[in-house]
CHARMM-style PDB file with segment names, atoms N, HN, CA, C and O in Angstrom:
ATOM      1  N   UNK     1     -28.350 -67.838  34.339  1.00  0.00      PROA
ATOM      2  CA  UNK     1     -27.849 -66.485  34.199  1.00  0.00      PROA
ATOM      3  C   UNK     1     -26.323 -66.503  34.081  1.00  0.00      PROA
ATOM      4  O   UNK     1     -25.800 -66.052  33.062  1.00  0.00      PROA
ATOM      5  N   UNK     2     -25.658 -66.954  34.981  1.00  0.00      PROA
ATOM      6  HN  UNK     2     -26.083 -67.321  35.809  1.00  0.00      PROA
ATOM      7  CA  UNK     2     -24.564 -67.621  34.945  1.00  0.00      PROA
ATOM      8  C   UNK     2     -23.593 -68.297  33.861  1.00  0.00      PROA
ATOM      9  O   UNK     2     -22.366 -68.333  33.768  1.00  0.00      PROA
ATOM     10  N   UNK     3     -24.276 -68.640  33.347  1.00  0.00      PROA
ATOM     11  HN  UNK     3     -25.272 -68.612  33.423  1.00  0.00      PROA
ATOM     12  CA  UNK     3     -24.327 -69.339  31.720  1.00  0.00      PROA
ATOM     13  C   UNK     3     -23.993 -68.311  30.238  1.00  0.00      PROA
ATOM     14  O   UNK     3     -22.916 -68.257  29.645  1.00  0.00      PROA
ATOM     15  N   UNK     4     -25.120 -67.643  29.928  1.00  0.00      PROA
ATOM     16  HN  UNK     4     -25.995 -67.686  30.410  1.00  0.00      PROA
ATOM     17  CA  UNK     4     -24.878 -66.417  29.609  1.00  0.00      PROA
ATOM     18  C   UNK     4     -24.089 -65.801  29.928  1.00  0.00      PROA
ATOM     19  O   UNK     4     -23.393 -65.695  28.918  1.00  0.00      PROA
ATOM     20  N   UNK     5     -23.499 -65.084  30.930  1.00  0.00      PROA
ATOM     21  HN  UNK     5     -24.064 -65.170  31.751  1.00  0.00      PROA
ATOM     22  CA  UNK     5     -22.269 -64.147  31.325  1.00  0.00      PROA
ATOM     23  C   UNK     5     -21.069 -65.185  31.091  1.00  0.00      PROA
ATOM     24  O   UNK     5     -20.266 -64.255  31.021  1.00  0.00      PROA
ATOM     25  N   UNK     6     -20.401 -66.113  30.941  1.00  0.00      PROA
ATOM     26  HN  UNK     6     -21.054 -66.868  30.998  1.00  0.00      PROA
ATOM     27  CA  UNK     6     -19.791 -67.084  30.881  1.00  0.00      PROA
ATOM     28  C   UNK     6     -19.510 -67.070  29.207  1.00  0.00      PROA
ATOM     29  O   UNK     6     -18.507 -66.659  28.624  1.00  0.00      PROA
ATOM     30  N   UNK     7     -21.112 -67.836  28.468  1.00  0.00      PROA
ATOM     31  HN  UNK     7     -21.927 -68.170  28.941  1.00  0.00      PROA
ATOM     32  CA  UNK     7     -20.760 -67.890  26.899  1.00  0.00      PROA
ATOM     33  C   UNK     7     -20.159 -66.303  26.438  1.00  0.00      PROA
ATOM     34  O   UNK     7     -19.181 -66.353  25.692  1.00  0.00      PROA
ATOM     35  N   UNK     8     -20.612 -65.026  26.782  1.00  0.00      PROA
ATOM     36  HN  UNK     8     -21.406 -64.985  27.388  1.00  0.00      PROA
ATOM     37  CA  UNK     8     -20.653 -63.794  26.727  1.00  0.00      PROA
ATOM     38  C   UNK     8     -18.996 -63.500  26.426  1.00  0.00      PROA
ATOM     39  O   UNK     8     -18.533 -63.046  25.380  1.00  0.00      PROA
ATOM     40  N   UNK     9     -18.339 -63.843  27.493  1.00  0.00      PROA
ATOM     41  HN  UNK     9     -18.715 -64.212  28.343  1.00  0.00      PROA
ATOM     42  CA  UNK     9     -17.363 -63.388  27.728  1.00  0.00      PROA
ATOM     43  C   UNK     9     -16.407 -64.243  26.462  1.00  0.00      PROA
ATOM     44  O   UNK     9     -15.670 -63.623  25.695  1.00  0.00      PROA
ATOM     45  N   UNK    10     -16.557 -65.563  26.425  1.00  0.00      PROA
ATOM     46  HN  UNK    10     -17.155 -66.066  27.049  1.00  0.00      PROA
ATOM     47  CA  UNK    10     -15.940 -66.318  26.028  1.00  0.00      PROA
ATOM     48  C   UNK    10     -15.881 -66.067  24.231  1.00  0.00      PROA
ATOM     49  O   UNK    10     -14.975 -66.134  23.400  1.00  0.00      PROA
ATOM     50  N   UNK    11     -17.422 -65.739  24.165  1.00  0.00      PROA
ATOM     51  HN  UNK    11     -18.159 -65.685  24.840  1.00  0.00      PROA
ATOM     52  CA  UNK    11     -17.507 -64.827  22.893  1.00  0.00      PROA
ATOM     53  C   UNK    11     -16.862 -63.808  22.112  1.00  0.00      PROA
ATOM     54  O   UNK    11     -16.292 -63.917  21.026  1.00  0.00      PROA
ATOM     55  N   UNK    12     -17.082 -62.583  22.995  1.00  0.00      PROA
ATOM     56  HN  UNK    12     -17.545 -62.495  23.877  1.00  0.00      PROA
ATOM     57  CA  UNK    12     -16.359 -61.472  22.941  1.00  0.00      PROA
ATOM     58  C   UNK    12     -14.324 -62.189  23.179  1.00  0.00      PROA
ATOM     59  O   UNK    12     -13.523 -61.705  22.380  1.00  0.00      PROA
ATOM     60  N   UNK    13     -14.044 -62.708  23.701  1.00  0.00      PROA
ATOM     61  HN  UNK    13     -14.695 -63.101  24.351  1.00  0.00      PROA
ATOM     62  CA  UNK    13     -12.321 -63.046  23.816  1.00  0.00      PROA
ATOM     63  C   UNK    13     -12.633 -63.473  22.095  1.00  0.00      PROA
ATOM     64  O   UNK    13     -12.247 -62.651  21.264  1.00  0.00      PROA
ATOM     65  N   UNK    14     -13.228 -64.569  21.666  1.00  0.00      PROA
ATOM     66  HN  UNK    14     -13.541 -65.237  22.341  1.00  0.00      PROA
ATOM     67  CA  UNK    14     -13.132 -65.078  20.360  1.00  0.00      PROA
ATOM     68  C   UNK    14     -13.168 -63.857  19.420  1.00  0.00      PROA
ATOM     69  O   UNK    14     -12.589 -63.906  18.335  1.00  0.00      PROA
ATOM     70  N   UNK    15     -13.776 -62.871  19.783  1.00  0.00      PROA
ATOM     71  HN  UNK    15     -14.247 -62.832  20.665  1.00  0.00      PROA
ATOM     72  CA  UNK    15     -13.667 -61.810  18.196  1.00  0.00      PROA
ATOM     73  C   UNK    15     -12.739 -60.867  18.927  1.00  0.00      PROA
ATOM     74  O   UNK    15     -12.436 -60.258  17.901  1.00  0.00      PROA
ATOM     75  N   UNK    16     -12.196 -60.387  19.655  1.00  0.00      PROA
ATOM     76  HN  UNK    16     -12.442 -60.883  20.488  1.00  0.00      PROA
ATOM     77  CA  UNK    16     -11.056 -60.124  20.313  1.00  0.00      PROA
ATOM     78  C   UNK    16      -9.627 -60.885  19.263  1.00  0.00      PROA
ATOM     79  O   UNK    16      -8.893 -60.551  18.334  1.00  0.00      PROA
ATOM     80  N   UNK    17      -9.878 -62.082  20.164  1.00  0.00      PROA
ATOM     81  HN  UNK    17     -10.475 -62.353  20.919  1.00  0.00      PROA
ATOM     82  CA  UNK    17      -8.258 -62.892  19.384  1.00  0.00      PROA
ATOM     83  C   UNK    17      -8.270 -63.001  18.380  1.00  0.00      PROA
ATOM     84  O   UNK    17      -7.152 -62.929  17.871  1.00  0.00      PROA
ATOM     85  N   UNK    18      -9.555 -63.259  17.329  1.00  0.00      PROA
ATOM     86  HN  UNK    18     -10.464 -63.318  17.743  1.00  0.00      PROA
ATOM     87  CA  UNK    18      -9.479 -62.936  15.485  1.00  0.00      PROA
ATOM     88  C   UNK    18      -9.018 -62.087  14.755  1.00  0.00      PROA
ATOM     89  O   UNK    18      -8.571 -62.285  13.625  1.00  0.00      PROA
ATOM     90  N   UNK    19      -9.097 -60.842  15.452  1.00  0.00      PROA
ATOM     91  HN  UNK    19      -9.460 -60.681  16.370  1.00  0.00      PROA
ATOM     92  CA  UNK    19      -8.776 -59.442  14.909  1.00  0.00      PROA
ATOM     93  C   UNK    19      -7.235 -59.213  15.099  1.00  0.00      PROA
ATOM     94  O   UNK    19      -6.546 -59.707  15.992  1.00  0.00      PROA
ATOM     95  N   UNK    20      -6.907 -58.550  14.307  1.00  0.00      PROA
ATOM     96  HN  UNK    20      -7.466 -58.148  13.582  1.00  0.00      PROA
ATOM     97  CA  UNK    20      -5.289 -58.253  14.218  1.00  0.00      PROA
ATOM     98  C   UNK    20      -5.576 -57.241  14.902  1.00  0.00      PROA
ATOM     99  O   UNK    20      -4.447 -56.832  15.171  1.00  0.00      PROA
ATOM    100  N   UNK    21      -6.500 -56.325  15.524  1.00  0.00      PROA
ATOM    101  HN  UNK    21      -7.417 -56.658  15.306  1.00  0.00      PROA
ATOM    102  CA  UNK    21      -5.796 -55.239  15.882  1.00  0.00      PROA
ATOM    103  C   UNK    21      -5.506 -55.089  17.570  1.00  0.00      PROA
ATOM    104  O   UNK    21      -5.391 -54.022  18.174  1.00  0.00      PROA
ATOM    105  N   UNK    22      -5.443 -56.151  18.019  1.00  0.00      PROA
ATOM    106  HN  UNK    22      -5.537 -57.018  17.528  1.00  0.00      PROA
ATOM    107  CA  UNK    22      -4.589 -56.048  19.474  1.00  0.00      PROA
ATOM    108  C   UNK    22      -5.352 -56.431  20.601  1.00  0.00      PROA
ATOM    109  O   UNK    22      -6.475 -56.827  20.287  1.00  0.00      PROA
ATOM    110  N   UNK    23      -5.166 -56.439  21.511  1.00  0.00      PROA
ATOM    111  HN  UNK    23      -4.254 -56.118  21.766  1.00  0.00      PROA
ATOM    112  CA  UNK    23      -5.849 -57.105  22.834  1.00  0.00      PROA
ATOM    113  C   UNK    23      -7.013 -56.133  22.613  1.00  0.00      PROA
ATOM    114  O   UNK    23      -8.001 -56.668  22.111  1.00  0.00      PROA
ATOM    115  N   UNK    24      -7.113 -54.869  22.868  1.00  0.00      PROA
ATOM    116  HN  UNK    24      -6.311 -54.434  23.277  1.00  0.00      PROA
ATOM    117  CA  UNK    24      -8.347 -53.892  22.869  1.00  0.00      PROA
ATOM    118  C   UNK    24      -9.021 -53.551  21.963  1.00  0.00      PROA
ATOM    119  O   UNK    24      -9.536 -52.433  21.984  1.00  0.00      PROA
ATOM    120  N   UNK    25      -9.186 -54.307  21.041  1.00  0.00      PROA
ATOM    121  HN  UNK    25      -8.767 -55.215  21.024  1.00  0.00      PROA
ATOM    122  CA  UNK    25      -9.717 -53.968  19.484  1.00  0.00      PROA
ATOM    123  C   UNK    25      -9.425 -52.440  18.688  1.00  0.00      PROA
ATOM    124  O   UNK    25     -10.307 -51.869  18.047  1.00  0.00      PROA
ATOM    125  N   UNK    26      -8.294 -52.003  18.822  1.00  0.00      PROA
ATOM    126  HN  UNK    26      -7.577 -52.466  19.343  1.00  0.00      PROA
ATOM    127  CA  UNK    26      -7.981 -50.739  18.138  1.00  0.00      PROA
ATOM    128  C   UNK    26      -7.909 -51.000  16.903  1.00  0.00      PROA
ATOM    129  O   UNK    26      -7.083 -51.870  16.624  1.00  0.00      PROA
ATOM    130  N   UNK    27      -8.690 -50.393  15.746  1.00  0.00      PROA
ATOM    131  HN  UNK    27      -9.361 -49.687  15.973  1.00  0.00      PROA
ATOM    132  CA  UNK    27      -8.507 -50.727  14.876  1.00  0.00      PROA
ATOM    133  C   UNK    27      -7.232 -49.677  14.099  1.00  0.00      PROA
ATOM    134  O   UNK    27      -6.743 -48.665  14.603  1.00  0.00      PROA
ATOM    135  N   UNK    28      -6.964 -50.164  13.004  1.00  0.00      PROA
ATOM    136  HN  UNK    28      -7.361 -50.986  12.596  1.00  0.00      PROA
ATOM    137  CA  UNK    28      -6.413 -49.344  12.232  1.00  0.00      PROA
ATOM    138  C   UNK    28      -6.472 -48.318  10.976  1.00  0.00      PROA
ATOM    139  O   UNK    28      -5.740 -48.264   9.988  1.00  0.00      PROA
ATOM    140  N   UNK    29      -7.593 -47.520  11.345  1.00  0.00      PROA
ATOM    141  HN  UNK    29      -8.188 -47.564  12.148  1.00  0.00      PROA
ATOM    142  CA  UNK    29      -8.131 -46.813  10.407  1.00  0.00      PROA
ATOM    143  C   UNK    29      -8.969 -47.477   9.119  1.00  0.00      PROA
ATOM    144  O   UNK    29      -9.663 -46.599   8.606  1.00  0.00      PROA
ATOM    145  N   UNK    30      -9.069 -48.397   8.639  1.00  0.00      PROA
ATOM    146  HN  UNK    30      -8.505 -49.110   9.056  1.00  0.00      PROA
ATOM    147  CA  UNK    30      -8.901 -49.327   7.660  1.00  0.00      PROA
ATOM    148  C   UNK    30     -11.042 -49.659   7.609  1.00  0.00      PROA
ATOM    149  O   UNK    30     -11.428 -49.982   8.732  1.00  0.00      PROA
ATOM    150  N   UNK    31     -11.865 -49.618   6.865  1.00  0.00      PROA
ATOM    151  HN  UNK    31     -11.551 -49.355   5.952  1.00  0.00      PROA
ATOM    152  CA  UNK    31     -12.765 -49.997   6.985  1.00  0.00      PROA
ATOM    153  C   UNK    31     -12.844 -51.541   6.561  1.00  0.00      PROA
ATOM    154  O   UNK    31     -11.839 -51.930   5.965  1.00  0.00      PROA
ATOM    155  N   UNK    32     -13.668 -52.317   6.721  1.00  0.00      PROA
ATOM    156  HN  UNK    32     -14.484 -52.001   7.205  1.00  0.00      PROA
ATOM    157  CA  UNK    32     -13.981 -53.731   6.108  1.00  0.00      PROA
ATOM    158  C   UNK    32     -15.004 -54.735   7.048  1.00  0.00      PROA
ATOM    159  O   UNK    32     -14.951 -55.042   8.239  1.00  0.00      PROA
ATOM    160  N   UNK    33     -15.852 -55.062   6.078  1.00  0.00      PROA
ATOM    161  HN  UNK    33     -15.895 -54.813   5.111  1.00  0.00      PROA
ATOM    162  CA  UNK    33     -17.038 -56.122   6.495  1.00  0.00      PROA
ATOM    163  C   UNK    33     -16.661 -57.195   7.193  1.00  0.00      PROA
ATOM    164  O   UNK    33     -15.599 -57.786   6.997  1.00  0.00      PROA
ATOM    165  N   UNK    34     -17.763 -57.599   8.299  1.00  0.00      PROA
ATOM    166  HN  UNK    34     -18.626 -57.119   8.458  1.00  0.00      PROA
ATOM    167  CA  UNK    34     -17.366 -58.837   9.221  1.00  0.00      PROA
ATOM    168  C   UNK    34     -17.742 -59.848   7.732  1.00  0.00      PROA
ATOM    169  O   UNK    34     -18.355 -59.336   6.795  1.00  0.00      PROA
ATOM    170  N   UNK    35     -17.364 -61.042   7.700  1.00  0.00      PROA
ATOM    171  HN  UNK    35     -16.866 -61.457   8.460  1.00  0.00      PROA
ATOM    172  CA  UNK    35     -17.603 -62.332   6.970  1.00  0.00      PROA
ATOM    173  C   UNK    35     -17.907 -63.706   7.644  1.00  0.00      PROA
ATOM    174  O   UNK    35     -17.659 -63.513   8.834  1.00  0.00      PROA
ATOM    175  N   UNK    36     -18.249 -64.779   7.510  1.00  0.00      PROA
ATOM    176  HN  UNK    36     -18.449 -64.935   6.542  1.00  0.00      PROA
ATOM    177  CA  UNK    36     -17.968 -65.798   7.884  1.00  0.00      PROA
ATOM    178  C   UNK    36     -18.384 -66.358   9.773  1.00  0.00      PROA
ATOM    179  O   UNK    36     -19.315 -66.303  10.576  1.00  0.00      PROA
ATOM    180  N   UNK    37     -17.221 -66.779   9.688  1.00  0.00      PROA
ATOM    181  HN  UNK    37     -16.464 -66.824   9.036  1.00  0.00      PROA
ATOM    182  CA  UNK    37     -17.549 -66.840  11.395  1.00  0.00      PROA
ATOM    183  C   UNK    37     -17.470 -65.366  11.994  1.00  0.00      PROA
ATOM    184  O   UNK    37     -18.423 -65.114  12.731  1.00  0.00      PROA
ATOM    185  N   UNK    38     -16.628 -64.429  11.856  1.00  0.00      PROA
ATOM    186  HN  UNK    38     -15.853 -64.633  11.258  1.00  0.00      PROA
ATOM    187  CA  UNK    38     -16.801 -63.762  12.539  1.00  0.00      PROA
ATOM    188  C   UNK    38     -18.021 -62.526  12.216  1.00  0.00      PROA
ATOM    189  O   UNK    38     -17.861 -61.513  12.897  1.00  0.00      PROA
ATOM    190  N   UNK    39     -18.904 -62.509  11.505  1.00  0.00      PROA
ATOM    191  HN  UNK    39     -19.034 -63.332  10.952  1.00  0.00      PROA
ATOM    192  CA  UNK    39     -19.973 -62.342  11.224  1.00  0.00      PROA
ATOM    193  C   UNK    39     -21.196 -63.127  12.235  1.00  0.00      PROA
ATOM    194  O   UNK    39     -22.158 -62.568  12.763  1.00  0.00      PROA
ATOM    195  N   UNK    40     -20.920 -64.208  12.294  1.00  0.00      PROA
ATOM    196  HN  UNK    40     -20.139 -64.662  11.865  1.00  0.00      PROA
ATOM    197  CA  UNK    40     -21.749 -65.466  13.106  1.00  0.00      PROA
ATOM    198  C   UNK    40     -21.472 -65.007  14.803  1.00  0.00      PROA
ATOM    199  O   UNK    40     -22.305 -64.980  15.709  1.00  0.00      PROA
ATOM    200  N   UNK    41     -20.409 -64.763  14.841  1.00  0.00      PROA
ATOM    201  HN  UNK    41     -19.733 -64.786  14.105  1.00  0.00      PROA
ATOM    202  CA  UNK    41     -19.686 -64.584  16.816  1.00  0.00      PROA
ATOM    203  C   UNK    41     -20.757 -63.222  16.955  1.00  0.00      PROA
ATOM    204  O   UNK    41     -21.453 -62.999  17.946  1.00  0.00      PROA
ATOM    205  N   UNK    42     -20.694 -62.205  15.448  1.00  0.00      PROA
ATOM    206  HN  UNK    42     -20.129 -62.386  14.643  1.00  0.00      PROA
ATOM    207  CA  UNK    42     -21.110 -60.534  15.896  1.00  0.00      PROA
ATOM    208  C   UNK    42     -22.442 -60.745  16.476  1.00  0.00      PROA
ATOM    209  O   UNK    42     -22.802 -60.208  17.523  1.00  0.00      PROA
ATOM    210  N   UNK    43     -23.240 -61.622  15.700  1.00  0.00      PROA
ATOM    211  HN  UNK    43     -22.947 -62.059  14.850  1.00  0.00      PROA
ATOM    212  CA  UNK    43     -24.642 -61.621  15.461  1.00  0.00      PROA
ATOM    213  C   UNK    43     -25.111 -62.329  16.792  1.00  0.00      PROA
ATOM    214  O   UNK    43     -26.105 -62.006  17.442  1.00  0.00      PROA
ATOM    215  N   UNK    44     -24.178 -63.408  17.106  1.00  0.00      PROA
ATOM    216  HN  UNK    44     -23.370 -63.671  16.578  1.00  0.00      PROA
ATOM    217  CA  UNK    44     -24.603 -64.312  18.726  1.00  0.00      PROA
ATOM    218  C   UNK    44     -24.243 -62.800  19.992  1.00  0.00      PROA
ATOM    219  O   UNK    44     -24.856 -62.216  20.885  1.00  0.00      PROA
ATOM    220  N   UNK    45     -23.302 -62.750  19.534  1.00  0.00      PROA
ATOM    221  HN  UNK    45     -22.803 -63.225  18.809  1.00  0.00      PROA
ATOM    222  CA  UNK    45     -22.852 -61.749  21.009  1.00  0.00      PROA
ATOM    223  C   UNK    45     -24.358 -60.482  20.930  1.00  0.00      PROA
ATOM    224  O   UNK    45     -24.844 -60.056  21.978  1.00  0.00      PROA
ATOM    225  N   UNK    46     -24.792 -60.135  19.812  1.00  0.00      PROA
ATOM    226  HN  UNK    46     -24.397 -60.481  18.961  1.00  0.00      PROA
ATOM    227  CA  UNK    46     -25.613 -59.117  19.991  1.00  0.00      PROA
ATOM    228  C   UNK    46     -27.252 -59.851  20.724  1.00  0.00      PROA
ATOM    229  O   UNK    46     -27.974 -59.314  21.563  1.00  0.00      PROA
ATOM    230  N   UNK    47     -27.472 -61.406  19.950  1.00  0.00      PROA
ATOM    231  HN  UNK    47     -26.885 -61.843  19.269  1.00  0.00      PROA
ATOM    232  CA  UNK    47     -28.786 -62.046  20.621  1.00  0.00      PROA
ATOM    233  C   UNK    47     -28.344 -62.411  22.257  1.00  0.00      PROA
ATOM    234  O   UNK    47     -29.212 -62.252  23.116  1.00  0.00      PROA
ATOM    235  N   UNK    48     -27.023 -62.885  22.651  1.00  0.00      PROA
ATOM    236  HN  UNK    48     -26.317 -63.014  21.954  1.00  0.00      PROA
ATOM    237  CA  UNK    48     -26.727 -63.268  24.125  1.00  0.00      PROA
ATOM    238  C   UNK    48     -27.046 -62.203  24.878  1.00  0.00      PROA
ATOM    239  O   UNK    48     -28.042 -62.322  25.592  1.00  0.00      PROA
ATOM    240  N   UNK    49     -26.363 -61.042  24.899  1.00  0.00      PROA
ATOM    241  HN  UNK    49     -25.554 -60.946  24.319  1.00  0.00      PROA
ATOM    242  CA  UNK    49     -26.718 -59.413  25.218  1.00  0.00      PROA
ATOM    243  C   UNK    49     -28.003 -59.464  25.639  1.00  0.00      PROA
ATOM    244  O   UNK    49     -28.485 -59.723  26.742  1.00  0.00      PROA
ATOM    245  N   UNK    50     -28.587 -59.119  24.380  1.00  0.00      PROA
ATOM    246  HN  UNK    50     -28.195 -58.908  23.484  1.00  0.00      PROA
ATOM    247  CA  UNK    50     -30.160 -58.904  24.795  1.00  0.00      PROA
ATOM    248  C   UNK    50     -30.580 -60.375  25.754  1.00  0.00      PROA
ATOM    249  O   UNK    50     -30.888 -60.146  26.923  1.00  0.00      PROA
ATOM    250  N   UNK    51     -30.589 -61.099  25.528  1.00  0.00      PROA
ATOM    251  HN  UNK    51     -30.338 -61.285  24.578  1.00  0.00      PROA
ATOM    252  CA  UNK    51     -31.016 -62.519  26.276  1.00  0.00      PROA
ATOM    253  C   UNK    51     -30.779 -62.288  28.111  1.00  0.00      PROA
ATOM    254  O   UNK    51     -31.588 -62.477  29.019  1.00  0.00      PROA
ATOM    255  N   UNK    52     -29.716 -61.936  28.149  1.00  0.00      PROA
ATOM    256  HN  UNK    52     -29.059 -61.782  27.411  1.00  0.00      PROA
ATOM    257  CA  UNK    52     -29.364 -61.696  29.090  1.00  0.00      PROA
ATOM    258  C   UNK    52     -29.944 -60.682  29.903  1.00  0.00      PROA
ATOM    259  O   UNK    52     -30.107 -60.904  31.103  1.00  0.00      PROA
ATOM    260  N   UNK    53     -30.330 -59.418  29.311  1.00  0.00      PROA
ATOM    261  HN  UNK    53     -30.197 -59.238  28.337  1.00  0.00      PROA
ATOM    262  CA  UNK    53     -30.672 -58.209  29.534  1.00  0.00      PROA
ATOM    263  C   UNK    53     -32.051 -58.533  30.033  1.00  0.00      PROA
ATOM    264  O   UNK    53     -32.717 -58.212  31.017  1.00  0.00      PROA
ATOM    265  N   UNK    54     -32.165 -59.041  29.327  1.00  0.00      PROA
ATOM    266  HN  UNK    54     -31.623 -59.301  28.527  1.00  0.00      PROA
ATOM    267  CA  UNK    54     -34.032 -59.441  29.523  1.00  0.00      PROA
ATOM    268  C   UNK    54     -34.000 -60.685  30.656  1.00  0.00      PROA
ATOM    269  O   UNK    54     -34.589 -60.208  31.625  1.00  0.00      PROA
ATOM    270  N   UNK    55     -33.614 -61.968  30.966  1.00  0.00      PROA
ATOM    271  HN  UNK    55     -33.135 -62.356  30.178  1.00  0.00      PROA
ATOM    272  CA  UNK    55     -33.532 -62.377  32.016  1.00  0.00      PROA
ATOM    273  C   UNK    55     -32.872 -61.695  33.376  1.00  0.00      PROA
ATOM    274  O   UNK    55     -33.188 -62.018  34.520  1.00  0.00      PROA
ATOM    275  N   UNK    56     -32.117 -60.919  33.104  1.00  0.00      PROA
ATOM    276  HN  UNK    56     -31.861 -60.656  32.174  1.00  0.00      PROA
ATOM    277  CA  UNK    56     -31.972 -60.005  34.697  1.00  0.00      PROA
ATOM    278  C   UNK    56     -33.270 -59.184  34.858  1.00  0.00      PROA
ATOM    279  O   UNK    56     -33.746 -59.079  35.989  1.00  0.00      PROA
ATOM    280  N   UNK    57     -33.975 -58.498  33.633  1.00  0.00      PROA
ATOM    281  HN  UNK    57     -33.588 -58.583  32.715  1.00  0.00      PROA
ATOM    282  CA  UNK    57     -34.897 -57.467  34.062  1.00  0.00      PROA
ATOM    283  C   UNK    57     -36.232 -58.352  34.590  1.00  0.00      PROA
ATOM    284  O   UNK    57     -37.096 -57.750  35.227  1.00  0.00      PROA
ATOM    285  N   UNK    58     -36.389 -59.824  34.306  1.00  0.00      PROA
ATOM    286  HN  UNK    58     -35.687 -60.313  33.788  1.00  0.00      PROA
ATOM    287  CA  UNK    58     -37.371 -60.416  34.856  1.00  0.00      PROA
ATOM    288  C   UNK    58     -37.248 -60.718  35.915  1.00  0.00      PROA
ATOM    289  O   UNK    58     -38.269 -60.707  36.603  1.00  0.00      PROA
ATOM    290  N   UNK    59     -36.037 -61.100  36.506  1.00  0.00      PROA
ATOM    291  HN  UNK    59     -35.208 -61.108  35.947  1.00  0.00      PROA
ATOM    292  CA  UNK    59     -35.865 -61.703  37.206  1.00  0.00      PROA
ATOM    293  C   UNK    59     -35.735 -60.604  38.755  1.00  0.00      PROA
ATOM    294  O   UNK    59     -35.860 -61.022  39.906  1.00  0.00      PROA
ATOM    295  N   UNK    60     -35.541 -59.592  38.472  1.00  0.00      PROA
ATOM    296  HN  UNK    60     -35.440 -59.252  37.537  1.00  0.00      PROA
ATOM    297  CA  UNK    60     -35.863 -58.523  39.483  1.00  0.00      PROA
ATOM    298  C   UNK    60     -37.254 -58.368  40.467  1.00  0.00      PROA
ATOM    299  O   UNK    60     -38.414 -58.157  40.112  1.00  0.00      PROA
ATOM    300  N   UNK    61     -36.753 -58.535  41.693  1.00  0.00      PROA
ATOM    301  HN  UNK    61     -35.811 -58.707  41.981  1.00  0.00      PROA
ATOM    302  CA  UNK    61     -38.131 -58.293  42.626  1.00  0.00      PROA
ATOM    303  C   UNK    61     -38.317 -57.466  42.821  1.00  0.00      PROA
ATOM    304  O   UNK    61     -37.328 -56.734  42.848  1.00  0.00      PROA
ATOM    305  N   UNK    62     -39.402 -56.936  43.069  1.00  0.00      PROA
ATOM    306  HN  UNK    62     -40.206 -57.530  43.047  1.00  0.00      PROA
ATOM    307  CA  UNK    62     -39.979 -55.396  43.419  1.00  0.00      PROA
ATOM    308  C   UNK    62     -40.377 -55.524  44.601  1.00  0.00      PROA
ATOM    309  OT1 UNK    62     -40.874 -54.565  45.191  1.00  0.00      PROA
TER     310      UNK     62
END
């Protein structure tokens, strides 16, 4: 679990520091398509998410 929250974070900093538009991702009005790697980071951060989501909800005792 541990693991996940870890790659997660480390993820999200990587499409963070790619982007010109600043520590908080503000963009600048400007539309345009992810490409390349950072297309590849969007698509992992959205399967880690869920991965994650779903091992905490199993992992819950009732």
């Amino acid at each position: 679990m541990m693991v996940f929250a870890i790659i997660i974070v480390i993820i999200i900093l990587l499409q963070t520091r790619g982007s010109s538009a600043g520590l908080f991702g503000q963009s600048d009005g400007s539309y345009r398509s992810r490409r390349g790697i950072e297309q590849i980071l969007f698509r992992l951060t959205i399967v880690l998410i869920i991965a994650f989501v779903a091992i905490a909800v199993l992992n819950v005792r009732f």
